[in-house]
C-alpha positions, 0 to 999 in steps of 0.5 A: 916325651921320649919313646920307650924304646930309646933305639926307636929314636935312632932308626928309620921308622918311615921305612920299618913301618911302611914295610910292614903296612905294605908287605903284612897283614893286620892282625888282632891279639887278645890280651895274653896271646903270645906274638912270639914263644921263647923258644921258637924261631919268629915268623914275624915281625910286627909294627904295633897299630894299637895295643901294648905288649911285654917281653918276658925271658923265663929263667931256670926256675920256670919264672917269667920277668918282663925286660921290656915293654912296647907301644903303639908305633914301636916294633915287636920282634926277635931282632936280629936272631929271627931273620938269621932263623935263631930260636928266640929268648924271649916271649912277646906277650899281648898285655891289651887287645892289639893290631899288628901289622906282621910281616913275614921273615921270610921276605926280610931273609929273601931281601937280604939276599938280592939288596945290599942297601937293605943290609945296611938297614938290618946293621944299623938296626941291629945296631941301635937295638944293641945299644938300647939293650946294652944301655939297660945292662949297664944301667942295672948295675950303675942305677939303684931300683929307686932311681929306675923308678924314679927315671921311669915315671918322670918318662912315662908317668902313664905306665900303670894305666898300660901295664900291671903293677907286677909287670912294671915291678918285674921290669925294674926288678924289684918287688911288687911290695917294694914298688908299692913302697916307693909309689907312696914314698912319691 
């Protein structure tokens, strides 16, 4: 089965992950704690040991709507604008009892200083995330809720064993009530 994040699949996890294990300390997350506040500048990033976690951009109104979701062996963080100390968009919130490895920001900012071979990495990082998030724009408008479903659980037919019908209706930006439709229609 493909990763979640499609942008996992085109970086190198070996050295995210071991950067992490190696320079982080191994922290616990009860559900709804938050990794990262919208609004604040990250002070870390995370390697997900166990768990599963959401992001959740607020909009005018005050309402939170889940874009995004990660998993155990995926990265949480406020990438790139955390390591160029931009305040986040976006909440990383805990959504089971989590391990993640966080590593200061302040040793990805203190690297990019003296290796250059480590501002690659950053690009093509940065990069790959872009294309993932672009590929989700695009797909809002050239894909119909019901195709988003259907595309969803032929990848990841355990979503509802990890997440909230309402933060997967959320993520495909429909109702709960109209996911529930769909979900009996199929």
């Amino acid at each position: 089965m493909a990763s979640f994040n499609s942008y996992l699949e085109r970086i190198d996890l070996d050295f995210w992950r071991e950067m992490c294990r190696e320079n982080g300390t191994l922290r616990h997350y009860e559900p709804g704690d938050c990794f990262l506040e919208e609004g604040s500048v990250a002070r870390y990033m995370g390697y997900v040991e166990r768990g599963t976690l959401k992001y959740v951009a607020t909009d005018s109104r005050g309402n939170g709507h889940v874009f995004n979701f990660e998993f155990p062996g995926g990265f949480v963080a406020s990438f790139p604008d955390s390591i160029y100390n931009r305040k986040s968009k976006y909440s990383v919130i805990a959504n089971s009892d989590c391990d993640i490895w966080c590593l200061p920001i302040v040793l990805l900012r203190e690297r990019l200083l003296d290796d250059k071979d480590f501002e690659l990495v950053i690009a093509k990082t940065s990069e790959n995330v872009f294309g993932q998030v672009y590929d989700m724009l695009l797909d809002s408008y050239r894909v119909t809720p019901k195709q988003r479903y259907e595309l969803l659980i032929a990848q990841h037919p355990q979503i509802f064993e990890s997440f909230q019908l309402k933060d997967v209706a959320s993520f495909l930006r429909i109702t709960p009530t109209h996911l529930s439709r769909l979900r009996k229609k199929n």
